[in-house]
C-alpha positions as CSV (number, residue, x, y, z in Angstrom):
1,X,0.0,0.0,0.0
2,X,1.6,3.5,-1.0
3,X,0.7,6.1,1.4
4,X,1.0,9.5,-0.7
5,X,2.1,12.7,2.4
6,X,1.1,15.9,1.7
7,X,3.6,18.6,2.6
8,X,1.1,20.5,4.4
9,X,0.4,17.0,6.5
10,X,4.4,16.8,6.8
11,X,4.3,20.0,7.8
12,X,1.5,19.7,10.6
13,X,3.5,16.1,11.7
14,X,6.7,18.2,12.0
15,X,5.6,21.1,14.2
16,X,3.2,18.8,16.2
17,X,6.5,17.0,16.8
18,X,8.5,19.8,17.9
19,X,6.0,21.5,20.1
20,X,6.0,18.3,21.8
21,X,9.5,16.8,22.0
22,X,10.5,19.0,24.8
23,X,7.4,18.9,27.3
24,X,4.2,16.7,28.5
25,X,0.7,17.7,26.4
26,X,-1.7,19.3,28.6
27,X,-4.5,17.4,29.7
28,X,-8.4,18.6,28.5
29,X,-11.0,18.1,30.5
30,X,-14.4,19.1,29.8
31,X,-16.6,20.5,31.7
32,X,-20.6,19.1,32.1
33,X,-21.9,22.2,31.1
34,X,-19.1,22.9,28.0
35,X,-20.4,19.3,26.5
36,X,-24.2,20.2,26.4
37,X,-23.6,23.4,24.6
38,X,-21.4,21.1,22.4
39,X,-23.9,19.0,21.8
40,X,-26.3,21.6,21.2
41,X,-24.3,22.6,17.9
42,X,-26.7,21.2,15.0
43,X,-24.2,21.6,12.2
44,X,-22.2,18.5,12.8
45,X,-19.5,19.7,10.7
46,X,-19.0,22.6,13.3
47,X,-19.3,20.3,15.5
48,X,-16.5,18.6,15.0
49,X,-14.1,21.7,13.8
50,X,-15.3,23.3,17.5
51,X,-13.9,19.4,19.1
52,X,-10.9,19.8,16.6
53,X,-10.2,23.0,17.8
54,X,-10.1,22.3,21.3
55,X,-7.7,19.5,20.9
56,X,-5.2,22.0,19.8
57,X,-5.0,23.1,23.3
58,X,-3.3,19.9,24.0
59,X,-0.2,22.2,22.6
60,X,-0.9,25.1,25.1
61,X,0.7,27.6,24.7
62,X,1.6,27.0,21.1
63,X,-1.9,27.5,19.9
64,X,-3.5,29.7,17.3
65,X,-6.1,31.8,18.0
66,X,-6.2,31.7,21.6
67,X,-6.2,35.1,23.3
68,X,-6.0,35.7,27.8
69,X,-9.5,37.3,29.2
70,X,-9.1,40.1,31.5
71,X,-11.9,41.0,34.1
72,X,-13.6,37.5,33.0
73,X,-14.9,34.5,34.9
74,X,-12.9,32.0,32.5
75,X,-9.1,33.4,31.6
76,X,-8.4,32.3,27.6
77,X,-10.8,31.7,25.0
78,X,-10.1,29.8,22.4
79,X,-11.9,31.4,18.5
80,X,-13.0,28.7,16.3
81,X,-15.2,30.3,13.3
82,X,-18.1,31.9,15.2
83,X,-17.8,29.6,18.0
84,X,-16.3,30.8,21.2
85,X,-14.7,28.2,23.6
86,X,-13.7,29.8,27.0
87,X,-11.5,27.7,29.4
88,X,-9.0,27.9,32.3
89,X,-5.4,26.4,32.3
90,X,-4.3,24.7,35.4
91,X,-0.4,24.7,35.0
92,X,0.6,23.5,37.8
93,X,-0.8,19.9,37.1
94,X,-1.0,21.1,33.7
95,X,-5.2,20.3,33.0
96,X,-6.8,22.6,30.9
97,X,-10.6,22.5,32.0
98,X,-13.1,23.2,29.0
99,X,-15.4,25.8,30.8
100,X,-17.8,27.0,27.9
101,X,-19.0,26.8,24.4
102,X,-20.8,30.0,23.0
103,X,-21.8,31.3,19.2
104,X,-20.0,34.8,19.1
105,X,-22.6,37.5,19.2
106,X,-22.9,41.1,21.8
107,X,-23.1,38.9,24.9
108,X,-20.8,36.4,24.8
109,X,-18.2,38.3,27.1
Protein backbone atom coordinates (compact mmCIF):
# COMPACT_ATOMS: atom_id res chain seq x y z
CA UNK A 1 0.00 0.00 0.00
CA UNK A 2 1.56 3.52 -0.99
CA UNK A 3 0.67 6.10 1.43
CA UNK A 4 1.04 9.55 -0.74
CA UNK A 5 2.14 12.66 2.38
CA UNK A 6 1.08 15.86 1.73
CA UNK A 7 3.56 18.59 2.58
CA UNK A 8 1.10 20.49 4.43
CA UNK A 9 0.38 17.03 6.54
CA UNK A 10 4.37 16.84 6.78
CA UNK A 11 4.34 20.01 7.83
CA UNK A 12 1.50 19.75 10.63
CA UNK A 13 3.50 16.10 11.69
CA UNK A 14 6.70 18.23 12.04
CA UNK A 15 5.63 21.10 14.24
CA UNK A 16 3.22 18.81 16.23
CA UNK A 17 6.49 16.96 16.84
CA UNK A 18 8.54 19.81 17.90
CA UNK A 19 6.01 21.54 20.10
CA UNK A 20 5.95 18.31 21.77
CA UNK A 21 9.54 16.84 22.00
CA UNK A 22 10.55 19.00 24.81
CA UNK A 23 7.38 18.87 27.25
CA UNK A 24 4.24 16.72 28.54
CA UNK A 25 0.65 17.70 26.43
CA UNK A 26 -1.68 19.33 28.59
CA UNK A 27 -4.54 17.43 29.71
CA UNK A 28 -8.38 18.61 28.51
CA UNK A 29 -10.98 18.06 30.47
CA UNK A 30 -14.44 19.10 29.76
CA UNK A 31 -16.63 20.54 31.72
CA UNK A 32 -20.60 19.08 32.05
CA UNK A 33 -21.93 22.20 31.13
CA UNK A 34 -19.08 22.94 27.97
CA UNK A 35 -20.40 19.27 26.49
CA UNK A 36 -24.16 20.17 26.40
CA UNK A 37 -23.62 23.42 24.57
CA UNK A 38 -21.41 21.14 22.39
CA UNK A 39 -23.90 18.97 21.78
CA UNK A 40 -26.30 21.63 21.19
CA UNK A 41 -24.30 22.57 17.95
CA UNK A 42 -26.74 21.24 14.96
CA UNK A 43 -24.20 21.60 12.22
CA UNK A 44 -22.22 18.48 12.79
CA UNK A 45 -19.48 19.68 10.73
CA UNK A 46 -19.03 22.55 13.29
CA UNK A 47 -19.31 20.28 15.53
CA UNK A 48 -16.48 18.64 15.01
CA UNK A 49 -14.10 21.69 13.84
CA UNK A 50 -15.28 23.25 17.50
CA UNK A 51 -13.91 19.43 19.14
CA UNK A 52 -10.91 19.81 16.65
CA UNK A 53 -10.22 23.04 17.80
CA UNK A 54 -10.08 22.34 21.32
CA UNK A 55 -7.71 19.45 20.91
CA UNK A 56 -5.17 21.97 19.78
CA UNK A 57 -5.03 23.09 23.32
CA UNK A 58 -3.35 19.86 23.95
CA UNK A 59 -0.23 22.17 22.64
CA UNK A 60 -0.86 25.15 25.10
CA UNK A 61 0.71 27.55 24.74
CA UNK A 62 1.60 27.03 21.08
CA UNK A 63 -1.87 27.48 19.89
CA UNK A 64 -3.46 29.75 17.25
CA UNK A 65 -6.14 31.81 18.02
CA UNK A 66 -6.22 31.69 21.62
CA UNK A 67 -6.21 35.06 23.31
CA UNK A 68 -6.01 35.74 27.77
CA UNK A 69 -9.52 37.32 29.15
CA UNK A 70 -9.08 40.10 31.55
CA UNK A 71 -11.86 40.98 34.09
CA UNK A 72 -13.57 37.53 32.98
CA UNK A 73 -14.87 34.47 34.91
CA UNK A 74 -12.85 32.03 32.48
CA UNK A 75 -9.13 33.35 31.58
CA UNK A 76 -8.38 32.34 27.63
CA UNK A 77 -10.81 31.75 25.00
CA UNK A 78 -10.05 29.77 22.35
CA UNK A 79 -11.94 31.35 18.51
CA UNK A 80 -12.95 28.75 16.34
CA UNK A 81 -15.17 30.33 13.31
CA UNK A 82 -18.08 31.89 15.16
CA UNK A 83 -17.79 29.64 18.04
CA UNK A 84 -16.26 30.84 21.18
CA UNK A 85 -14.70 28.23 23.58
CA UNK A 86 -13.75 29.76 27.00
CA UNK A 87 -11.49 27.66 29.36
CA UNK A 88 -8.96 27.86 32.26
CA UNK A 89 -5.39 26.37 32.33
CA UNK A 90 -4.26 24.73 35.41
CA UNK A 91 -0.43 24.67 34.98
CA UNK A 92 0.63 23.49 37.78
CA UNK A 93 -0.77 19.93 37.12
CA UNK A 94 -1.01 21.11 33.67
CA UNK A 95 -5.15 20.34 32.96
CA UNK A 96 -6.82 22.59 30.87
CA UNK A 97 -10.59 22.47 31.98
CA UNK A 98 -13.11 23.24 29.00
CA UNK A 99 -15.41 25.78 30.78
CA UNK A 100 -17.83 26.96 27.93
CA UNK A 101 -18.95 26.76 24.37
CA UNK A 102 -20.76 30.04 23.03
CA UNK A 103 -21.78 31.27 19.18
CA UNK A 104 -20.04 34.80 19.08
CA UNK A 105 -22.59 37.47 19.22
CA UNK A 106 -22.87 41.12 21.82
CA UNK A 107 -23.11 38.89 24.88
CA UNK A 108 -20.79 36.39 24.82
CA UNK A 109 -18.22 38.32 27.10
Amino acid sequence: MDTKWTPSFQKCVDINFLLTYDRLMYKLEWMPKALRQTRKIRDIETRHEVVAGVETLQNFPHCLNVKSLTRHKYGYRLRVGRWRVLFDVHENVQIISIEEVKKRNERTY
